[in-house]
Backbone as CSV, one residue per row, in Angstrom:
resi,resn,N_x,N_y,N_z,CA_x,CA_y,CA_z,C_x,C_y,C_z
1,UNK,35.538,-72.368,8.936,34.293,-72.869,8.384,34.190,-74.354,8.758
2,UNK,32.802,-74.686,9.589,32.661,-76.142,9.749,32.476,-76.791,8.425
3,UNK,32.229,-78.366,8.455,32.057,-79.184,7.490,30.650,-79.328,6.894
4,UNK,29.693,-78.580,7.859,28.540,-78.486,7.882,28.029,-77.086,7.168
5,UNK,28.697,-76.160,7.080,29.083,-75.175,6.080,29.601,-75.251,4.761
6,UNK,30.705,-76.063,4.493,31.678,-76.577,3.603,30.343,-77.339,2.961
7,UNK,29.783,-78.261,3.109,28.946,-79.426,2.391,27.510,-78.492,2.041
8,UNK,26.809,-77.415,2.503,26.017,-76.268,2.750,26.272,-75.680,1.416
9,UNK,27.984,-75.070,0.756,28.620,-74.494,-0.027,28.490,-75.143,-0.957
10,UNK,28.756,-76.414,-1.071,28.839,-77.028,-2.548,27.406,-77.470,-3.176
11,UNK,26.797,-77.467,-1.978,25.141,-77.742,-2.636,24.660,-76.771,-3.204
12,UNK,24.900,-75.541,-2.810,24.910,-74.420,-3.511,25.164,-73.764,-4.995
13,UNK,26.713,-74.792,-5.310,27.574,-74.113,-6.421,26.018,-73.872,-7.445
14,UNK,26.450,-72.855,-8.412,25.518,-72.597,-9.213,25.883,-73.719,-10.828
15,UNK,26.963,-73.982,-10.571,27.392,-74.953,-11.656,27.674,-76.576,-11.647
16,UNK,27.923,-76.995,-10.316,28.405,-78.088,-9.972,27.177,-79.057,-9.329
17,UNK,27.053,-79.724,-8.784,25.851,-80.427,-7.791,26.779,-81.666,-7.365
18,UNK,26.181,-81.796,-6.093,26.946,-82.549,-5.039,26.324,-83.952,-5.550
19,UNK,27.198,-85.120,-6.106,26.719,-86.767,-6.262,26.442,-87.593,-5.466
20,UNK,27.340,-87.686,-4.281,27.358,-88.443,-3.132,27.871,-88.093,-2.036
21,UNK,27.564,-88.364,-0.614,27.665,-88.039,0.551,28.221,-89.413,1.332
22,UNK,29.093,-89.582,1.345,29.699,-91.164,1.873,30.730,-90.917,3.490
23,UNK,30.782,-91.707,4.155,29.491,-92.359,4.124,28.274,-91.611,5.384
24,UNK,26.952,-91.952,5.179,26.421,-92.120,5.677,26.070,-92.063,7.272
25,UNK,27.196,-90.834,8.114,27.365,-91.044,9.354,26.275,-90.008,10.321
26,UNK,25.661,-89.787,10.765,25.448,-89.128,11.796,25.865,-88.351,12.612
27,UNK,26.698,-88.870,12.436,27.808,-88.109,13.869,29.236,-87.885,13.246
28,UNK,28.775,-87.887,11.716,30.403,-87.270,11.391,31.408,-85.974,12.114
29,UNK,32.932,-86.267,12.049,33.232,-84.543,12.650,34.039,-84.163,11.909
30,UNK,33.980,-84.734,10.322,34.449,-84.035,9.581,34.539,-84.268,7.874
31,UNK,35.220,-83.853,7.021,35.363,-83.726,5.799,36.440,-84.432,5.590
32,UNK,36.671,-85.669,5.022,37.755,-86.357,4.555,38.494,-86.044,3.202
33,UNK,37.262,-86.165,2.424,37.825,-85.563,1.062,36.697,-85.286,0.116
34,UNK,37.200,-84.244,-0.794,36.217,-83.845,-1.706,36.923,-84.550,-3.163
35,UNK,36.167,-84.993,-3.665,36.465,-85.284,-4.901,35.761,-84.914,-6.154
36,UNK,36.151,-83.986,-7.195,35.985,-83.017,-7.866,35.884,-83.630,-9.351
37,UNK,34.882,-84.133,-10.071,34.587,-84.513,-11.374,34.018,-83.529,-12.315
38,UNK,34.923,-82.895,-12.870,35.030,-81.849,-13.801,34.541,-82.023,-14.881
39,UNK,34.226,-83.442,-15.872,33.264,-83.908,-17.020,32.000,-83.631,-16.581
40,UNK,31.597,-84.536,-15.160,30.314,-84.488,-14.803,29.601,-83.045,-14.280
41,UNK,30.790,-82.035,-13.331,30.777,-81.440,-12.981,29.925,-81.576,-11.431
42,UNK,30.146,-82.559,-10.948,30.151,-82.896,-9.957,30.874,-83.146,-8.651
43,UNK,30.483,-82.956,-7.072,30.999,-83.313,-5.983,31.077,-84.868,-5.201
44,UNK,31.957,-85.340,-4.676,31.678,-86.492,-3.787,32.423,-86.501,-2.710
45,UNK,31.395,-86.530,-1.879,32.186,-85.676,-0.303,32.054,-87.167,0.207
46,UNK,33.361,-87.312,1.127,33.568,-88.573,2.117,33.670,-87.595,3.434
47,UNK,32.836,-88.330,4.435,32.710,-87.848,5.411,33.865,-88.682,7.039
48,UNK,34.267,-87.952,7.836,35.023,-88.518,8.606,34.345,-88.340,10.007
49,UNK,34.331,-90.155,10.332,33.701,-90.309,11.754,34.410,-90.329,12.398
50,UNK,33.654,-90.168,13.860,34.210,-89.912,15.283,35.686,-91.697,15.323
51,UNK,36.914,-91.054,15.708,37.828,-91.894,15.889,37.262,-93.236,16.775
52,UNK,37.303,-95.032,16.385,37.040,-95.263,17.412,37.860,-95.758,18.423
53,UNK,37.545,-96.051,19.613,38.446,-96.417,21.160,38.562,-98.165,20.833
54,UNK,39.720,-98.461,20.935,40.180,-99.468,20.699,39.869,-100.251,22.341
């Protein structure tokens, strides 16, 4: 499952709702971390950008 699926899924949950989308990339290629607030019952997805060339 892409990350683009994965983030698709949680917008979905019938109980939860996604808070924040960090950061902000375009061209993300992936899912860094989900972080799971169980009071709020909320998501906060960090997104992972393209590595850069030094």
């Amino acid at each position: 499952m892409d990350a683009i699926q994965v983030i698709q899924l949680l917008m979905t949950h019938p109980d939860y709702s996604v808070d924040a989308v960090h950061p902000d990339i375009p061209d993300f290629v992936g899912i860094e971390t989900i972080e799971v607030d169980h009071e709020t019952q909320t998501f906060s997805i960090l997104l992972q950008g393209p590595k850069e060339e030094d």
